[in-house]
Phi, psi and omega in degrees: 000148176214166198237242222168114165257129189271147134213136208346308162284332174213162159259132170235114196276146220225165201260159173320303181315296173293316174308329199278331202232343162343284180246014169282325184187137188305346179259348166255149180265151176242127198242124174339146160198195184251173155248159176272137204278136172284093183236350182273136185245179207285317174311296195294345176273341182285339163322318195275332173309284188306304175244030220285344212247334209298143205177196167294000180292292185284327172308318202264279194332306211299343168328290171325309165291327158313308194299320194255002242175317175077190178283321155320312172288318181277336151315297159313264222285354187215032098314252167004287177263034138296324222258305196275019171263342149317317192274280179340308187288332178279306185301301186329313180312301173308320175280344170266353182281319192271320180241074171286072191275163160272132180098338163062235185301333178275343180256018146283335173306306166314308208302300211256011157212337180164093215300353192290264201319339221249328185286312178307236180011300167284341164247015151249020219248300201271337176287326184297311195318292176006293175289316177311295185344270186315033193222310186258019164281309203275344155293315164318332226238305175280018173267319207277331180265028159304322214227319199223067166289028166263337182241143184288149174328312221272352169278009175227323134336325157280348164263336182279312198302325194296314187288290172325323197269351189252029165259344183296315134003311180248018182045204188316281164353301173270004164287321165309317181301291170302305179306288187348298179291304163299355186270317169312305221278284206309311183302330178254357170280323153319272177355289178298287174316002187256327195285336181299345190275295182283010155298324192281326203265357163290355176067064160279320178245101177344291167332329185273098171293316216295346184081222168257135199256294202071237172259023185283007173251346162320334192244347207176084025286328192151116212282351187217099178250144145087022152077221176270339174317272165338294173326313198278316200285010160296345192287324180290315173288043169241288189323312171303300154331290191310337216277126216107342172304347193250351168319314159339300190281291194320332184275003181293336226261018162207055167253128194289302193254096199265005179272320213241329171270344180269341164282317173310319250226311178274330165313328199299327164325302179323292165352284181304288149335286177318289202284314213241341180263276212294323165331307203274310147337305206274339178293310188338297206294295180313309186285330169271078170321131173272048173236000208288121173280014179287342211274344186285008205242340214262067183233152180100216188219028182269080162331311170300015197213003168304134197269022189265321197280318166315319170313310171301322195283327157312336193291324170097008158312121171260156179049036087358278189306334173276295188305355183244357145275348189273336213268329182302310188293334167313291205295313187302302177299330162318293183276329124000295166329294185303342181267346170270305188322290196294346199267296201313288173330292169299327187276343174302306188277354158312300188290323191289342153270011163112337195281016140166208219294130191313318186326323207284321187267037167254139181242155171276181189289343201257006198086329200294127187267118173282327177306340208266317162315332147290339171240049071349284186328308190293312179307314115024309187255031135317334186290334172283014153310328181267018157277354199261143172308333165277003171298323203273335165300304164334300192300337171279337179291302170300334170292332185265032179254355180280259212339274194306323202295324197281006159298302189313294211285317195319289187295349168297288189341261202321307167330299209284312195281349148331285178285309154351255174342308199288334199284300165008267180303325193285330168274023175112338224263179197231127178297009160281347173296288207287147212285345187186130183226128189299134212292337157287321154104194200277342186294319145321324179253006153284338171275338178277305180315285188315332171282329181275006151293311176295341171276330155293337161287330190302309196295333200278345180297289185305319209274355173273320190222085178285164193249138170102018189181170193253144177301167189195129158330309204289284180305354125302339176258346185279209174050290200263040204267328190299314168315257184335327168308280191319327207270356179271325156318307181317305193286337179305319192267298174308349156257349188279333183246021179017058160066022195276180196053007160087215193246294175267158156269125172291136171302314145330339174285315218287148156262118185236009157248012170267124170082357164291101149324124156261119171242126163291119184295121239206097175319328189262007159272341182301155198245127191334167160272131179289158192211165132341279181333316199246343150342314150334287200285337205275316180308294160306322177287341187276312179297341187223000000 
């Protein structure tokens, strides 16, 4: 497909390569390749939108925030960065509709706030996936001795890792292939566990002597523990959860039609957000006391202390708790999937933009970057880290470098469509230009950018005084580690370019046409004049 660089005087038609990488900075070179092949259809991004991410994060982690937070905190709080990945997800939307590049948010970060800043953002983007992989491999592995603690971690890690590498095979395709299925399987499992949750808490199921519960652990223990301490530490386990939600965009740039799937696909967030986190967090939060002490176990990749599978088990359902471990072990490989997609992509769209090693941007004829899936692949045995007696220490240290980091990459977005807009306007063009325009307008993403600064402040709060402990250096970097990272990437790219191009890419500067999609214009695709009036109406259609 090509694309058009418009200018006043003439159209000049520019190759894939030069559109997606062209103009993001006066300093990167672009070097021949293949491309990645647009094999994702409309189905597989809304799949990936609704469940692409959902994992131990939300099965396991949210354990932690009960514990620590209590129901009441963890509701608030993962409301909170709902709301602003709505907003994100919508600015993303836009921006990925008119420029569906490879690398997505990091190269609007080059374009449209500061190529420093866009480097710093894409190799911690990509350091995190990195990292996960071996975190949900090894979950995967402690899902299976819910049923077999006889056989060691490291045969089912060698087995999952095996399975990972051969989906990698069928390229971009067979990651669609797979979420697609596996997402189904997570959507009815939610589904089923939420209507299974208020049957339990109506004193439904024979089996439960506690009977009807309602809201009494809301009162007793409590809906709030350890004050405002407790609320913030909900945020980095949100962040963890949530994570993966901006995957959306990244997948624009090998969606065959990213004007007609990528706008479906980020409503689909409402959904997502609505149905399977807060929804499901808050029957969690009824059925479960957050004093349980099984709930002290839930760090890590320690199914058995998951509050979803404690709900069930308190209820006294036999053989429950196993199918909804299975479903846990489903969700880890999924969200695995999902950490070569994203590490691959990005690192892909580094090297091809000069930001890092030339090897990293070679694609094969099939699409697929290979060099980059191998040392994905290689990180992949970082999980036999947990035969050593110093593994679950490793593993916190590598983790803290993930959570916190998606405030940073989050608060870009909205940041890149912030100024995006502003270059917009200030250079001529009118938002009937654009092929899809986020149904918030920039004030979302001044409200998405704003939250996500208060949530990086709230977490720097926790990791200086954590509830339940005394402050510590070491517990302040198991948390805030992601910080200090990002600002070393920053400093790395600014002496290697000894600062040329000032602190900002000034607005007036933006190139808003390298890599600008030409769409023709189709009356029954435009989209109405917004008014008051029809807000309502303008509101629901976007969201559903």
């Amino acid at each position: 497909m090509a694309s058009y660089e418009k200018d006043p005087s003439s159209l000049e038609k520019v190759s894939d390569d030069e559109a997606q990488y062209g103009a993001a900075s006066p300093d990167i070179q672009v070097a021949p390749s293949e491309e990645l092949h647009r094999s994702l259809k409309g189905r597989h991004m809304q799949m990936i939108a609704i469940g692409g991410s959902i994992g131990a994060g939300l099965f396991v982690g949210t354990g932690t925030s009960f514990n620590q937070g209590g129901p009441g905190s963890v509701l608030i709080g993962f409301m909170i960065v709902g709301l602003m990945l709505l907003f994100t997800v919508q600015a993303l939307g836009e921006l990925a509709v008119l420029y569906p590049v490879n690398g997505a948010f990091y190269s609007y970060a080059v374009r449209f706030i500061d190529p420093s800043w866009g480097f710093a953002m894409g190799w911690d983007y990509a350091l995190g996936w990195l990292i996960v992989l071996p975190f949900e491999i090894t979950a995967a592995g402690i899902t299976i001795s819910y049923w077999r603690d006889d056989i060691n971690i490291g045969v089912w890690i060698a087995v999952f890792l095996t399975i990972l590498a051969a989906v990698q095979i069928f390229g971009v395709r067979g990651y669609g292939e797979v979420e697609f299925v596996l997402s189904i399987i997570k959507v009815i499992a939610i589904i089923g566990f939420i209507i299974f949750g208020i049957v339990v808490d109506c004193g439904g199921v024979s089996s439960d002597t506690r009977g009807y519960i309602g809201a009494h652990y809301w009162h007793d223990p409590g809906a709030f523990k350890d004050g405002f301490r407790g609320f913030c530490s909900v945020f980095v386990n949100a962040a963890f959860a949530f994570g993966g939600t901006e995957l959306v965009g990244l997948a624009a740039a090998e969606a065959a039609d990213p004007r007609k799937s990528l706008p479906k696909a980020t409503r689909q967030v409402f959904w997502r957000i609505t149905l399977f986190y807060v929804l499901s967090l808050f029957i969690v939060g009824l059925i479960v006391p957050s004093n349980s002490p099984d709930l002290l176990g839930s760090s890590g990749a320690n199914t058995k202390a998951s509050p979803f599978v404690l709900a069930i088990k308190y209820a006294g359902v036999k053989g429950l708790p196993s199918v909804f471990n299975a479903v846990i072990t489903i969700s880890v490989i999924s969200v695995a999937n999902s950490c070569t997609f994203g590490s691959t992509r990005t690192m892909q769209a580094l090297a091809k933009n000069g930001m890092g090693p030339k090897f990293l941007m070679y694609i094969d004829k099939h699409g697929r970057p290979l060099w980059c899936v191998l040392i994905q692949i290689c990180f992949g045995f970082l999980a036999f880290i947990n035969e050593a007696n110093v593994g679950s220490t490793v593993f916190t240290w590598l983790l803290s470098l993930s959570g916190l980091s998606y405030f940073f990459v989050w608060g870009s977005i909205c940041l890149s469509h912030i100024r995006f807009r502003h270059a917009w306007k200030l250079q001529g063009h009118a938002l009937e230009e654009l092929p899809y325009q986020a149904q918030f307008g920039i004030i979302g993403s001044y409200l998405g950018f704003s939250l996500n600064v208060i949530a990086l402040i709230a977490t720097f709060y926790t990791s200086l005084y954590p509830p339940g402990s005394s402050p510590s250096a070491q517990g302040f970097f198991e948390v805030y580690l992601a910080g200090p990272v990002v600002i070393f990437f920053y400093l790395i790219w600014k002496v290697y370019t000894r600062g040329r191009g000032g602190m900002y890419v000034k607005l007036r500067d933006m190139d808003l046409n390298t890599g600008r999609r030409e769409f023709e214009f189709d009356p029954l695709d435009g989209q109405e004049k917004e008014t008051w009036l029809n807000l309502p109406y303008r509101t629901m259609r976007n969201l559903f």
